[in-house]
Every structure is written in structure tokens, then in C-alpha cells.
C-alpha positions in Angstrom: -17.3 -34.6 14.7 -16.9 -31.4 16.5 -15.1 -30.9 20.2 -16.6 -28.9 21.9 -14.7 -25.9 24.0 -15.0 -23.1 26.2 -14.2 -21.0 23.4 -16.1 -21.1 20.5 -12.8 -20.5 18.0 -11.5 -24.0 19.9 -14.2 -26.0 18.7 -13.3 -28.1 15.7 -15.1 -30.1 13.4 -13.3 -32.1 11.6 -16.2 -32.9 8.5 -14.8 -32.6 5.0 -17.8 -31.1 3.9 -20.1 -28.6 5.1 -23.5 -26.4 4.0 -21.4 -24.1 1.9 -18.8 -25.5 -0.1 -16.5 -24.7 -2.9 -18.0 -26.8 -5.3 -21.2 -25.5 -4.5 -20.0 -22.7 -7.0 -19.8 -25.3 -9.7 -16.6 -22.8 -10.6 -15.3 -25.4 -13.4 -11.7 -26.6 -13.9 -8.7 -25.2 -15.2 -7.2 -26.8 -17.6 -3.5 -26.8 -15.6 -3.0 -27.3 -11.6 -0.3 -24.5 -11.3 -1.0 -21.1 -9.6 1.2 -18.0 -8.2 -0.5 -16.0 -5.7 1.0 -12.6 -5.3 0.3 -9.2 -3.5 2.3 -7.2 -5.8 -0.5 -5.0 -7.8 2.1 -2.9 -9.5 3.7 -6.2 -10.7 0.7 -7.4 -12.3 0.4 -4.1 -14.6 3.9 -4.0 -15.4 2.9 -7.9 -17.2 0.0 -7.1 -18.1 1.2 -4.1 -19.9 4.0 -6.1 -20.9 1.9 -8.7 -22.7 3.4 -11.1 -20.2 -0.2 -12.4 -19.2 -3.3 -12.2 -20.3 -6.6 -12.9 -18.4 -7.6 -16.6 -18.2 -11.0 -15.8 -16.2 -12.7 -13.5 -13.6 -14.5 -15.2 -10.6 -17.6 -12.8 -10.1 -19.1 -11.6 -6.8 -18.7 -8.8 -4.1 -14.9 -8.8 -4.7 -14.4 -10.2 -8.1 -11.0 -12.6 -8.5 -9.3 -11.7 -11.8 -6.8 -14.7 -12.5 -4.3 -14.3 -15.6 -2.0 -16.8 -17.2 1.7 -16.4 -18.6 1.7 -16.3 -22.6 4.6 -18.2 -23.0 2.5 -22.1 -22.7 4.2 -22.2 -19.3 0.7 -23.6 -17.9 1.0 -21.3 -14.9 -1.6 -19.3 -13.7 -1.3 -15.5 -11.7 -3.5 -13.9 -9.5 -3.6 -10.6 -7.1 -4.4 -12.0 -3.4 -6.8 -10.5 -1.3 -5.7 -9.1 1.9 -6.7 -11.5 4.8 -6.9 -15.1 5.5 -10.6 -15.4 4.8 -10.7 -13.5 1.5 -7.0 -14.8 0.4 -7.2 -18.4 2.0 -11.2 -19.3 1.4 -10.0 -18.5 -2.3 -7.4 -20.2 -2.3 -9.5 -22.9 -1.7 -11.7 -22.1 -4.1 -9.0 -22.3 -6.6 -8.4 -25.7 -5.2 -11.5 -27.0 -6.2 -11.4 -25.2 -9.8 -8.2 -27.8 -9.9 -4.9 -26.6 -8.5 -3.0 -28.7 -7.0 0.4 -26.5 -6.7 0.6 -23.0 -5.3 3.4 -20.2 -4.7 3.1 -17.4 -2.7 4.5 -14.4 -2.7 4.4 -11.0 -0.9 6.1 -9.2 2.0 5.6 -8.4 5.2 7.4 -6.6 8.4 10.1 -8.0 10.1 10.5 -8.7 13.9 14.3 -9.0 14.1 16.0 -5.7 12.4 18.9 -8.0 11.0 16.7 -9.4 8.2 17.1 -6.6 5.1 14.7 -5.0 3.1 14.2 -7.6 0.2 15.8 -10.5 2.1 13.7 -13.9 1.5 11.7 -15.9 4.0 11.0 -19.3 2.9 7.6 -20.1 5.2 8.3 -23.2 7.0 5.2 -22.5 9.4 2.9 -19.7 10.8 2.3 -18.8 14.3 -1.9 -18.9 14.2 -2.8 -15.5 15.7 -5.8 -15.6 13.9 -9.4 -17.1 13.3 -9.7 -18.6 9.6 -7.3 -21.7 10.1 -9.0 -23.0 13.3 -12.0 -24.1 11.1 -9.6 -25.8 8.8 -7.2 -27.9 11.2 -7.5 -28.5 14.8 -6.1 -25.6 17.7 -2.0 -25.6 18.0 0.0 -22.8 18.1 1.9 -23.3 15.0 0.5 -24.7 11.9 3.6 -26.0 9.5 3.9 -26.4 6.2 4.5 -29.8 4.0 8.2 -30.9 4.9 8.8 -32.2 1.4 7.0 -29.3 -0.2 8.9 -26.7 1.7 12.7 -28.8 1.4 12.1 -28.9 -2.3 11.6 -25.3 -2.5 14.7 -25.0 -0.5 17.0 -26.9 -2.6 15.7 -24.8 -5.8 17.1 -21.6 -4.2 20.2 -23.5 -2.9 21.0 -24.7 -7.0 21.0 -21.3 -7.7 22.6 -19.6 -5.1 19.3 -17.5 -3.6 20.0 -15.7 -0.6 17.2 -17.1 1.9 16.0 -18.0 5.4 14.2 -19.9 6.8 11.5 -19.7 9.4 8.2 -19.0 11.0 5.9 -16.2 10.4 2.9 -14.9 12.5 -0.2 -14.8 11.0 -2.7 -11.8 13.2 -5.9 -10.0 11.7 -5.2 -7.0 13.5 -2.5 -4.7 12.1 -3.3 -2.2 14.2 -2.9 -4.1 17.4 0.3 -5.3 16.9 1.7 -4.5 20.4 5.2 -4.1 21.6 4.8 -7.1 24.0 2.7 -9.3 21.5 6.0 -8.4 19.0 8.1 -9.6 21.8 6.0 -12.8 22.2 6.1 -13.8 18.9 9.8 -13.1 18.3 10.6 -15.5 21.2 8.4 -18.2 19.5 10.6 -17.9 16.3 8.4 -15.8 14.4 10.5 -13.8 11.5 8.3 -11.4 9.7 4.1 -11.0 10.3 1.8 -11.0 7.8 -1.7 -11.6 7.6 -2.4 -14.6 5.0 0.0 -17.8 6.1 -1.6 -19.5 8.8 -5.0 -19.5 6.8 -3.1 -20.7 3.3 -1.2 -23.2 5.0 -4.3 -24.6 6.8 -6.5 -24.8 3.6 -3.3 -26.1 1.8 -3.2 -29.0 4.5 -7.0 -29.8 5.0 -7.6 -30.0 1.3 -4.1 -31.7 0.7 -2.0 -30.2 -2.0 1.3 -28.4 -2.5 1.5 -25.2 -1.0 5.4 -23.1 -0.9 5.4 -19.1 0.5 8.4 -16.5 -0.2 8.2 -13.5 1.9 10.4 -10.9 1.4 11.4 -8.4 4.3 9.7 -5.1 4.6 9.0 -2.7 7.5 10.5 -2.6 10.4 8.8 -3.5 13.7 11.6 -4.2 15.8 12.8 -1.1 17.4 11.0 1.6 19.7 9.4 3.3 16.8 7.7 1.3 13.2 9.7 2.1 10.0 8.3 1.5 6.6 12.2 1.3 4.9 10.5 2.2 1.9 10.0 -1.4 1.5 6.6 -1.1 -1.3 8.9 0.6 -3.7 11.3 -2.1 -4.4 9.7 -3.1 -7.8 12.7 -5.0 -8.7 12.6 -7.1 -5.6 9.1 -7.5 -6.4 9.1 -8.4 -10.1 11.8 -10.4 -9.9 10.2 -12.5 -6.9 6.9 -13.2 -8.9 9.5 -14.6 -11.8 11.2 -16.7 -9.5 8.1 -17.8 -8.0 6.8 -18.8 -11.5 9.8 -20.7 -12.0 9.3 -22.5 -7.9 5.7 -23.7 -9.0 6.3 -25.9 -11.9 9.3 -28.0 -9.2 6.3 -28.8 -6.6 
């Protein structure tokens, strides 16, 4: 049934099916319910060059999905995300449909309060929905939270091994270029750590469809002071590579 609103973003329907759906596709199934999602392209080459992985299948279409899995009979699958909820959430849910059931993400994105370090980890606990994508998916609220369990089990991994982490919101927008100095302010206030642009769409499909869904972020550029700086944060390949890894590990204890 759908509510209506003022607003057309406001109005939710809360069917579990619609015209379009992902088993419309008739993708077919994997044959394991473990992914890593990750926005590291430079990580993916150095594996693939590596003979880490090896590609499992490619999803065709306008933007085709190349998804790879780790040759060592680990049962976990790899793929590139796609910038932006829609393309990185609607196939994530996708994915979910082709039969996984537990997902990690990982990625970066810039941080709101200059104390968090370039490479220091934000375990997602929620996303602050400045956005469109998750509104079709759960019903308005500010904040859309990930799975307690989900997110405490993740936690207690990293805490076992002594992982230097955080935890906390993000804030999901689509526009990076409108990022404002008061909007920064806002969202800081509300507890938001480090924006991005995939979270609140992930963690909405992740919750509508019902399955396991974690998110590491790592600290990148800088948006907190007068003036953006990048800190060189896309050429940390060890941060990176080693982040996938750990994330690889993460998936198989959800």
C-alpha cells in the first residue's frame, strides 16, 4: 500500500514486488551466498594480475557487472561497485536475488571531523539518508541503521584482532558537488563521520530484502576545514588491499 505525501520522494509503498523486478532477469544462482563489494579498481588488477581471482561471471547491459571469485575454494565472491546508490544498491540487489545472502563493503570516503586519519576505519552502524534510492526501499526517517547483530559481530572480529576502528554514521547525498559548508555542519551535528554516496541505499536494500549486510570505510579527504583536501587518500594501496583482505576474511563470520 502506498502513503501518499506532499512530496513525491515521501510516498512509500511498501509491496514486495513490483513491475520490474530482479528476478525478472532470470540472472540464475551462485553457487555460494558470500560477496565483497569494493571500490578499489586498482585492487582488483593487482588480484587479478596476481591470480588471486579469476572471473566467475559478467552481468551484461549498459554498464556490464564483472563479478570474480578468490581461487583459493574460499567460496567468496568480488566485485567493483558502481558509484551511486541506484547503480551500486539496485545491484546489490540483484546479487541478492542471484543468491547472496552475506555482503561486505568496502571503500572510502571524506571525513567530516579532521581527527579521523587518512586510512582510519569506519565500521557503518547507519547512514544519514540524504538521498533518493532508499526511500523506495524502506519508509522516510532520517537515519536508516544497519542490523545490530550484523554490525556487533563485525565489531568483535576487529576487537579479536586488535583493528583500530570506529564506529558511527555516515551520510549518504547524490550530489558531490553540493556538499555545502552548512549541509557539512548539519550532518556533523547528527553524528555523521565520513560521506559517501552508496550506504543509505545498501543498507536499505540489505534491510527490505533481509540479509546480512557489514560496511568498512576507511577515511579519506578532508572536508572539515575552510578549504577541501584530498590527503592523498586514493594512493594508499596498502590501506586498500589490505582492507579488501580483511573484508574477505569479515564475510565468511556473518
Amino acid at each position: 500500500m502506498i502513503t501518499k505525501s506532499e512530496f513525491p520522494i515521501l510516498e512509500y509503498d511498501d509491496a514486495k514486488t513490483a513491475k520490474l523486478n530482479p528476478s525478472s532477469f532470470q540472472p540464475g544462482k551462485f553457487d555460494t551466498d558470500r560477496m565483497v563489494i569494493t571500490f578499489f579498481p586498482e585492487v582488483m588488477k593487482k588480484l587479478i594480475e596476481g591470480g588471486k581471482i579469476s572471473l566467475e561471471r559478467e552481468i551484461p547491459g549498459e554498464n556490464p557487472v564483472e563479478i570474480y571469485r578468490f581461487d583459493d575454494d574460499s567460496g567468496v565472491l568480488i566485485t567493483l561497485g558502481q558509484v551511486g546508490c541506484p547503480a551500486c544498491a539496485g545491484n546489490l540487489d540483484l546479487f541478492h536475488e542471484m543468491g547472496i545472502h552475506k555482503v561486505m563493503f568496502c571503500g572510502g570516503g571524506g571525513v567530516l571531523d579532521r581527527s579521523i586519519e587518512v586510512g582510519q576505519l569506519l565500521l557503518v552502524e547507519g547512514a544519514i539518508r540524504d538521498e533518493g534510492f532508499s526511500y523506495h526501499y524502506l519508509p522516510p526517517a532520517r537515519v536508516v541503521y544497519t542490523e545490530k547483530d550484523t554490525t556487533d559481530r563485525i565489531a568483535s572480529y576487529l576487537d579479536e584482532r586488535n583493528v583500530s576502528y570506529i564506529r558511527g554514521l555516515t551520510w549518504t547525498t547524490d550530489a558531490i558537488f553540493r556538499e555545502t559548508a552548512d549541509r557539512i555542519e548539519l550532518r556533523k551535528a547528527e553524528g555523521g563521520r565520513i560521506v559517501e554516496m552508496e550506504q543509505a541505499g545498501c543498507i536499505a536494500v540489505a534491510r527490505f530484502r533481509g540479509f546480512a549486510y557489514g560496511a568498512l570505510i576507511y577515511g579519506g579527504d578532508d572536508l572539515s576545514g575552510e578549504e577541501w583536501s584530498g590527503r592523498g587518500w586514493r594512493s594508499r594501496e596498502g590501506i586498500r588491499y589490505d582492507l579488501v583482505q580483511l573484508c574477505r576474511k569479515l564475510v565468511n563470520e556473518l
